[in-house]
C-alpha positions in Angstrom: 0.0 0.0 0.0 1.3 3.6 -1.3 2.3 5.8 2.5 0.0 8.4 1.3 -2.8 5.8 0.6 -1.6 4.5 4.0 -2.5 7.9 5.8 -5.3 8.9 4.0 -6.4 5.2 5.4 -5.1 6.2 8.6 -7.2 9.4 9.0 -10.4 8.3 8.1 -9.9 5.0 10.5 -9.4 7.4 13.2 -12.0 10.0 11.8 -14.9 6.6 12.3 -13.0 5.8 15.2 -13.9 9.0 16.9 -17.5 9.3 16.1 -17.9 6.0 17.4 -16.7 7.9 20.7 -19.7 10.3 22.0 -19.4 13.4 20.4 -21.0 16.7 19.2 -23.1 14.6 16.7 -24.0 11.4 18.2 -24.3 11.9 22.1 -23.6 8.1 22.8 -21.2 7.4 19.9 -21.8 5.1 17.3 -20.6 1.3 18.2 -20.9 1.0 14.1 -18.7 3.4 13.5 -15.8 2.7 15.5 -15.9 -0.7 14.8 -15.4 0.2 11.4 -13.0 2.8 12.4 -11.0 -0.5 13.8 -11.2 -2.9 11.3 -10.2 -0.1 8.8 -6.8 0.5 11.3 -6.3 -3.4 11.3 -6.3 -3.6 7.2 -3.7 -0.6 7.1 -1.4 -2.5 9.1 -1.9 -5.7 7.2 -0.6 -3.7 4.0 1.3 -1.1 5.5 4.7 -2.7 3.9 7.4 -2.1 7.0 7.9 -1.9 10.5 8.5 1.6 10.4 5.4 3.1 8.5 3.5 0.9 11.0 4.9 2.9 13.9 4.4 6.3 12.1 0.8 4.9 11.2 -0.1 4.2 14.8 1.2 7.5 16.2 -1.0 9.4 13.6 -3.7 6.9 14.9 -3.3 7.9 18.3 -2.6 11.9 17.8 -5.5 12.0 15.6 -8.1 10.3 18.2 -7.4 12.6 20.4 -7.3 15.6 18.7 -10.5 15.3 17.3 -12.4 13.1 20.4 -10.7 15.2 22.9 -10.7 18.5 21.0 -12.8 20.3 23.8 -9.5 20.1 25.8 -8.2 23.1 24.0 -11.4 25.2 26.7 -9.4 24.7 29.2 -8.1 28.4 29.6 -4.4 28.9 29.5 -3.5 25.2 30.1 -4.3 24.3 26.2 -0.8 23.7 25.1 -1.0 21.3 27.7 -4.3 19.6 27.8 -4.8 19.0 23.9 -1.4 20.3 22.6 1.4 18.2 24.3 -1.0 15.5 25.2 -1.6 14.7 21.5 2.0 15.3 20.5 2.6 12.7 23.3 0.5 10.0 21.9 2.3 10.5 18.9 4.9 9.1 20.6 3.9 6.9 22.8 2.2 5.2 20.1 4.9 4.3 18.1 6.5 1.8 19.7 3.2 -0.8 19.9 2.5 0.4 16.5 5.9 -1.3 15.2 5.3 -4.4 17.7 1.6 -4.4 16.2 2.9 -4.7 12.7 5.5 -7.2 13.5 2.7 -9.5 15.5 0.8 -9.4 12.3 3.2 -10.9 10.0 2.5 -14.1 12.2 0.1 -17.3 11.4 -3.0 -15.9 10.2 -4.8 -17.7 12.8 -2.8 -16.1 15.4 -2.4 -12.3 14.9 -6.2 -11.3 15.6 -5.3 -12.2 19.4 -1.6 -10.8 18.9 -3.6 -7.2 17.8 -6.2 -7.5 20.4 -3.1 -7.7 23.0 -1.1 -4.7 21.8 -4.3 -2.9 21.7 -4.9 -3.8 25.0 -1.7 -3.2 26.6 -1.3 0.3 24.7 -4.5 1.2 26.2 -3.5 0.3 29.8 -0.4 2.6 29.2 -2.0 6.0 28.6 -4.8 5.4 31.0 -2.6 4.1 34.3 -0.3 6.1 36.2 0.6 9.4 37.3 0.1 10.7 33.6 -3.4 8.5 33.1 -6.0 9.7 30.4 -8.2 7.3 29.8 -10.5 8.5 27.0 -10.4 7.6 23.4 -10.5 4.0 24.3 -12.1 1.1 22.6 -14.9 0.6 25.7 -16.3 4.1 24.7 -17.9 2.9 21.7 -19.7 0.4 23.2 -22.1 2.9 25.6 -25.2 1.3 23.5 -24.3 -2.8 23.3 -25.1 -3.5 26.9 -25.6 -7.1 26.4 -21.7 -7.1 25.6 -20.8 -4.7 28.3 -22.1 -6.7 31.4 -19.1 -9.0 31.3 -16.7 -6.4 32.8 -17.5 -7.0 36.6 -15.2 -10.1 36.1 -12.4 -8.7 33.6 -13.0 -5.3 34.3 -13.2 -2.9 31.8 -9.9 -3.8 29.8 -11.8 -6.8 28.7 -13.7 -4.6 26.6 -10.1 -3.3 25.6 -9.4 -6.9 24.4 -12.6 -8.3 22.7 -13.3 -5.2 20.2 -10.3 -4.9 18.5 -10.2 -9.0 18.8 -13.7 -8.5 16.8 -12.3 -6.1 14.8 -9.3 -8.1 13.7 -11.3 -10.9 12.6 -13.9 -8.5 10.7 -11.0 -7.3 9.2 -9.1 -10.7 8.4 -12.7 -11.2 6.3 -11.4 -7.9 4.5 -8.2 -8.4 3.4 -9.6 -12.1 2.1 -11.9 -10.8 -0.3 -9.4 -7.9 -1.5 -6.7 -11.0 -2.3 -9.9 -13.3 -3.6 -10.0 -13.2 -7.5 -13.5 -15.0 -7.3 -16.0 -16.7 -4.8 -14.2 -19.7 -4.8 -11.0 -17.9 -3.9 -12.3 -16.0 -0.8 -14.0 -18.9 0.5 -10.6 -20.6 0.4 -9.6 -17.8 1.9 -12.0 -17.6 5.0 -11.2 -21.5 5.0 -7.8 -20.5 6.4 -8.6 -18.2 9.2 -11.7 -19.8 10.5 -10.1 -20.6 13.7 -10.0 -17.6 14.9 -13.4 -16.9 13.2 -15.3 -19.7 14.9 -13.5 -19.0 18.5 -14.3 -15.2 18.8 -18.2 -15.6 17.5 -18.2 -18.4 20.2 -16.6 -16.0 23.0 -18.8 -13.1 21.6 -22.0 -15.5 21.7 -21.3 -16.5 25.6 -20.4 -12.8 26.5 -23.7 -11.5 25.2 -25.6 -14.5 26.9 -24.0 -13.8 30.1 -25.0 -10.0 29.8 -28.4 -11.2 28.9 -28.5 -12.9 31.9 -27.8 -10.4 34.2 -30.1 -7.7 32.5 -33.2 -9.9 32.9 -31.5 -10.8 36.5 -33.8 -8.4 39.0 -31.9 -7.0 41.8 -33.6 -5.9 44.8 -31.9 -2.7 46.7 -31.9 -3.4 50.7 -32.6 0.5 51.4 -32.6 3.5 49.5 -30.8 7.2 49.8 -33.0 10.2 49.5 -30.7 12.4 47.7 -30.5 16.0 46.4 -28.7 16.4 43.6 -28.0 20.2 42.8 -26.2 21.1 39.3 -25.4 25.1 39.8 -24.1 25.9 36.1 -21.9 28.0 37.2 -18.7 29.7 35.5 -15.6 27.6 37.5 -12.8 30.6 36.4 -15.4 33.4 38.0 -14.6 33.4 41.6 -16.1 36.8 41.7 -19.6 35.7 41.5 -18.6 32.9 44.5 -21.4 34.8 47.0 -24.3 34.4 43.7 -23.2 31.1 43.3 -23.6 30.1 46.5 -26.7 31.4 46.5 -27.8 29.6 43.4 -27.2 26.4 45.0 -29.0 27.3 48.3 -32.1 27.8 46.3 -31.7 24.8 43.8 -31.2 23.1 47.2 -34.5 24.3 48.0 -36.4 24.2 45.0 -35.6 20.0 44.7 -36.6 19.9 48.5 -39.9 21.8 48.6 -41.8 19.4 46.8 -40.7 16.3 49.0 -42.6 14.7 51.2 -39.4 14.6 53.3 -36.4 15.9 54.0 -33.6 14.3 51.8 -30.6 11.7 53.6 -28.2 14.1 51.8 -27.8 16.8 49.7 -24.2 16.9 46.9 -23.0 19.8 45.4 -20.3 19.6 42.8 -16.6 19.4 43.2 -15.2 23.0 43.8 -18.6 24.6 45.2 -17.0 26.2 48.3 -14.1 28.0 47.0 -12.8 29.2 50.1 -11.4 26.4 52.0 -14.2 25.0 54.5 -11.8 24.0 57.0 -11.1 26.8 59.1 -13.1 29.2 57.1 -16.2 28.5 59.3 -17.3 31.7 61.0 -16.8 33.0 57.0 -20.1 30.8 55.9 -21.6 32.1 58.9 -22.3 35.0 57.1 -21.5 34.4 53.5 -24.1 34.7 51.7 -25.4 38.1 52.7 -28.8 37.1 54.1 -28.7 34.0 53.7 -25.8 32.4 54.7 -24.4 29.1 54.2 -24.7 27.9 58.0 -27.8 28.5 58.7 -29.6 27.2 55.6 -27.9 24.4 56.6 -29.9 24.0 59.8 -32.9 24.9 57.5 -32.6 21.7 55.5 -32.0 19.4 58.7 -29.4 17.2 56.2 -26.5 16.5 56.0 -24.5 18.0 52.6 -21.5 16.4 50.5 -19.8 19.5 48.8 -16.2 20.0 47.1 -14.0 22.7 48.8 -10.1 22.6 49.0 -8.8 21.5 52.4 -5.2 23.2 53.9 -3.0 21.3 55.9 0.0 23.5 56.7 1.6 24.3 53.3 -0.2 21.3 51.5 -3.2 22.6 49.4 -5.9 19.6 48.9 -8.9 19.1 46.2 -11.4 17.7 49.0 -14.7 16.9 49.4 -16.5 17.4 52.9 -19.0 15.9 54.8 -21.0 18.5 56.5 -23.4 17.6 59.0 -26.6 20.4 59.3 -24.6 21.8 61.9 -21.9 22.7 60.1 -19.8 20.3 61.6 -17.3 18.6 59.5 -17.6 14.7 60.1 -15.3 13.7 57.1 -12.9 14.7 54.5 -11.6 12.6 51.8 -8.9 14.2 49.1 -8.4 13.6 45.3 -5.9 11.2 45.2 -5.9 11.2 40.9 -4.8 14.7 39.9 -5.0 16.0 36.6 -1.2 16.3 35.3 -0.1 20.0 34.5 -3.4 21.5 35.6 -3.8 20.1 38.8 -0.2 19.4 39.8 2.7 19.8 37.9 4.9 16.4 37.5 8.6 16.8 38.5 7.8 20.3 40.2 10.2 19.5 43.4 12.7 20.3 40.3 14.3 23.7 40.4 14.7 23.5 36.7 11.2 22.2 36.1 9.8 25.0 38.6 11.7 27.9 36.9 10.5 26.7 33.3 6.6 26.6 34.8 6.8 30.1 36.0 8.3 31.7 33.3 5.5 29.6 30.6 2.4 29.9 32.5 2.8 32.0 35.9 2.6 29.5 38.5 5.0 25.9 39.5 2.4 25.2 42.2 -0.7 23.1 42.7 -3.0 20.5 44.5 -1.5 17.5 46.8 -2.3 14.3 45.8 -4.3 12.5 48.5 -3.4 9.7 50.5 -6.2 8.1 52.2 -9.2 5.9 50.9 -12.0 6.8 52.8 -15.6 5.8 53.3 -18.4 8.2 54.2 -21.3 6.9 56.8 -24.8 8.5 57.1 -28.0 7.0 58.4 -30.8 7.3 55.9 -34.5 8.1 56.9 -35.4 4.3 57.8 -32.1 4.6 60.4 -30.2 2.2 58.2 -26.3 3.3 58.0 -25.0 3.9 54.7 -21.3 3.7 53.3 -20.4 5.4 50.4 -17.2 6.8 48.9 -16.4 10.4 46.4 -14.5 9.9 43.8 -13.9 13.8 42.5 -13.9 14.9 39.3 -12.2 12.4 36.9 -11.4 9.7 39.4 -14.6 7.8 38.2 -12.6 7.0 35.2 -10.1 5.4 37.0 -10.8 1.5 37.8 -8.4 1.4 40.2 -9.2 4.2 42.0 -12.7 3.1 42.3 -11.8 -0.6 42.7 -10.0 0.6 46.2 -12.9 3.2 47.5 -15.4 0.1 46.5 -13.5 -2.5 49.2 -13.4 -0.4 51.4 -16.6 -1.1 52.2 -18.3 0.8 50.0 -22.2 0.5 49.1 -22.4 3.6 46.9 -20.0 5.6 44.7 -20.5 9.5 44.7 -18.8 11.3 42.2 -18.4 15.5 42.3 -17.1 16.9 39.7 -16.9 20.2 37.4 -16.7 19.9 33.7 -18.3 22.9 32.6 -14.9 24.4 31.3 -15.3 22.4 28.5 -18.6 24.1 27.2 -19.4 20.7 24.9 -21.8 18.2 25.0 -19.3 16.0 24.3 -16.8 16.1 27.0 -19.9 15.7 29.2 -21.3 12.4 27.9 -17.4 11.3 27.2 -16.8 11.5 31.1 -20.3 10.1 31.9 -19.7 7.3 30.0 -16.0 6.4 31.1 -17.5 6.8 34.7 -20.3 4.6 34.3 -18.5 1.1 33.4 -17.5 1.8 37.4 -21.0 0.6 38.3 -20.8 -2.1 36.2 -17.1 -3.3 36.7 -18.5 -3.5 40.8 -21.9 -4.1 40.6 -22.5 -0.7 42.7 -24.8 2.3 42.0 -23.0 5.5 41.1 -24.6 8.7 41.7 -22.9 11.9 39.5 -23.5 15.1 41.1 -21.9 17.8 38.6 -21.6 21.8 37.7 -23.3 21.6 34.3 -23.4 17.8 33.5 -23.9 14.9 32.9 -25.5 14.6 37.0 -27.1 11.4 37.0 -28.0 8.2 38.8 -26.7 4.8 37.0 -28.0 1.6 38.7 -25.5 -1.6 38.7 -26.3 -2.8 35.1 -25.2 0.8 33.8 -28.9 2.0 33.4 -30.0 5.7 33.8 -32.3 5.8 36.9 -32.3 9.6 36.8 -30.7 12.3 35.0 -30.9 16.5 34.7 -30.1 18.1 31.5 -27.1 19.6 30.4 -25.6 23.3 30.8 -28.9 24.0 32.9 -29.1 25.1 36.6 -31.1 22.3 37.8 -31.5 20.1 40.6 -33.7 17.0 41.8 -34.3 14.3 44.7 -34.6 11.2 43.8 -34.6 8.0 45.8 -30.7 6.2 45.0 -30.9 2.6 44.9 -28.7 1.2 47.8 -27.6 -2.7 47.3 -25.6 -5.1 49.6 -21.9 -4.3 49.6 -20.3 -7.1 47.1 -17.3 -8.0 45.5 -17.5 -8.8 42.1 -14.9 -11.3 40.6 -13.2 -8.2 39.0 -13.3 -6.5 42.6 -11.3 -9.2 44.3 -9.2 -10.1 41.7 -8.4 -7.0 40.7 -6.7 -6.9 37.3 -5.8 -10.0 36.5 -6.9 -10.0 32.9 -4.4 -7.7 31.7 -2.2 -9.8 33.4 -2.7 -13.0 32.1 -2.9 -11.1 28.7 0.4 -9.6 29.4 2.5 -12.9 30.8 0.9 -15.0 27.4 2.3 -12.1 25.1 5.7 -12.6 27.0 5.5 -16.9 26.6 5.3 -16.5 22.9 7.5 -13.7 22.2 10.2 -16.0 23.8 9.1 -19.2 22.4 9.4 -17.0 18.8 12.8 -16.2 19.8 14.0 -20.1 20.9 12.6 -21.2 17.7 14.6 -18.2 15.6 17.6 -19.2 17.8 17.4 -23.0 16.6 17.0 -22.2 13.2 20.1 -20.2 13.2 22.3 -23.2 14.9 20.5 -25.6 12.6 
């Protein structure tokens, strides 16, 4: 294949691959278009010609995804070069390397390098979205928001299963490809298929028992032991304006108010977003005494008789946190529990205990300071209205995307996730439903309800199986109570085993790249 018919292949596979991603189009993504977004990228490398277009194929791939999945990044103020810029450069070149080993798995037996692709993919997708530099969007499980059947299988793999069975589908769809392009007739391509339908026959068989198992578990009712009466307030409120802090405040007072009123009770607990208090909580006390003018934050407090979950940073000596609080309707503060997962170069700045990497922050965007990571896992406990005690944890912001992160808040002792955040930088739908839908494989991959309390969206309540119990619209100032499903704490096979798919993924890759290597090694002495 010419290079320039090799990039123009290139872009478009990564052009389907990103509308099968939610985006400004298709809020949910299109599972038919990244699959053929996939199976496109897998009859590039088939034709590709060398090891080295391969890995300057795969880092276009890569920078391309993101640029145009991720492309809301560039909202994020003065950190742009950053967020979108450098991040997309450094796909470029993170790719490259599995891009080469992708190429060089697929000059294998034909009935081996759908699994050999499925593997790389895998394994490149657990490299950008682990670690202190984790992104974990533009992955293969975001196209598959709308195939829940296929989904449900996660609580025993986790979510990297789905990382290993649609580019494993993919490969094969595409194997079916490149057999009819070398097929001069019928009788040709059915030879063809004749020679790869090992692989054929064994993933329809593993697709066919995934989707029966999801199948099962759809039509499998679960009953909640207790529910949470919850107030879910969504402010819409500018997160760079802190001089409209006292209005905001206000705003979510009255949304506070407005979900209440109606009730027939008073909620179990009220969330507010990550961020909502500004001025640290924690010693600023006697401040929301007063603050809002009128009607300040303490005493509406006492008006709502509930207890509140609300995002304000937390200051411990010289160590600034991104926190979220328990607040009784006292004002007292029962717990804290701090972002452990910070955003790189936004929310902390790798490397900064660096003179040289401090001086170069300054001088390119004003500051070499930021948020502490976190170092505690911590469980919340409230009694509900029927005096039952409920234990739930708060991921903020994007640590719902983070399976691990999750994983270690769900044992715990977890019987409810919480997640604050504030998107509302980005301004598009897209970034909204992209987060929404990373998050919500969490209450799948445990077996948990997840409740998203956010600035402008996407706030919403997502039951165990990944449904939508309850949802407000986006970019609107909007709140609700709604009744959260609360089920017996569980560990799912995934939960206790943690991620041992990968694993065993990894270690097989390993076996055959050395049994390859003994058998080139004989060769050469024989």
């Amino acid at each position: 294949m010419h290079f320039f018919l090799s990039f123009f292949s290139i872009f478009a596979s990564s052009a389907l691959f990103s509308l099968g991603i939610p985006n400004e189009f298709l809020n949910s993504g299109s599972p038919f278009a990244g699959f053929a977004g996939l199976i496109l990228l897998y009859y590039t490398f088939l034709n590709c010609g060398s090891h080295k277009r391969a890995a300057l194929l795969y880092g276009f791939f890569a920078a391309f995804v993101n640029f145009m999945s991720s492309f809301w990044l560039a909202f994020f103020e003065d950190f742009a070069i950053f967020t979108l810029g450098a991040s997309t450069l450094a796909y470029f070149f993170m790719a490259m390397p599995f891009g080469f080993l992708l190429y060089h798995g697929l000059q294998k037996n034909k009935n081996l390098r759908p699994f050999f692709f499925a593997s790389v993919w895998l394994l490149w997708e657990i490299s950008k979205s682990t670690g202190f530099l984790a992104y974990p969007w533009g992955t293969a499980p975001m196209i598959c928001f709308n195939l829940k059947p296929l989904i449900q299988f996660i609580d025993i793999t986790g979510v990297w299963g789905l990382s290993f069975i649609v580019p494993l589908i993919a490969a094969c769809l595409g194997e079916i490809l490149q057999s009819y392009a070398l097929s001069a007739n019928s009788a040709g391509f059915l030879k063809n298929l004749d020679e790869i339908k090992r692989p054929l026959i064994f993933t329809s068989f593993l697709v066919l028992i995934i989707n029966i198992y999801g199948i099962k578990i759809l039509f499998t009712e679960m009953q909640p032991k207790t529910f949470l009466n919850t107030v879910i307030v969504q402010q819409n409120t500018d997160p760079w304006d802190n001089s409209r802090f006292e209005e905001n405040l206000k705003t979510s007072q009255n949304l506070s108010r407005k979900a209440i009123l109606p009730a027939d009770k008073k909620p179990d607990l009220i969330v507010w977003s990550e961020s909502s208090l500004i001025a640290p909580y924690k010693d600023n006390e006697d401040f929301y005494g007063f603050i809002p003018y009128r009607d300040p934050f303490i005493r509406f407090l006492a008006e709502t008789g509930s207890p509140i979950l609300v995002g304000s940073p937390y200051v411990d000596g010289e160590k600034q946190y991104n926190s979220a609080y328990l607040l009784s309707s006292q004002g007292e503060i029962i717990d804290v529990y701090s972002k452990i997962q910070l955003v790189p170069f936004a929310e902390y700045i790798p490397f900064i205990d660096n003179p040289l990497v401090a001086r170069f922050f300054d001088k390119l965007v004003g500051f070499s300071s930021g948020w502490n990571p976190g170092t505690e896992y911590k469980v919340f406990s409230i009694k509900n209205s029927e005096g039952k005690p409920i234990r739930f944890t708060v991921p903020i912001c994007f640590e719902d995307a983070f399976p691990e992160v999750c994983r270690n808040l769900h044992n715990s002792g977890s019987d409810l996730l919480i997640n604050i955040t504030n998107d509302s930088w980005s301004k598009t739908k897209s970034a909204e439903y992209q987060h929404f839908v990373v998050a919500h494989f969490r209450a799948i991959e445990l077996r948990t309800t997840l409740v998203r309390s956010t600035n402008s969206g996407y706030s919403v309540v997502v039951d165990p199986k990944g449904k939508i119990l309850a949802d407000l619209p986006l970019f609107e100032a909007e709140s609700l109570y709604t009744k959260v499903p609360i089920y017996e704490h569980t560990k799912t096979f995934y939960a206790s085993y943690k991620d041992w798919f990968p694993i065993g993924i990894f270690l097989i890759l390993i076996f055959n790249m050395i049994l390859e290597f003994n058998q080139r090694h004989l060769k050469k002495e024989g």
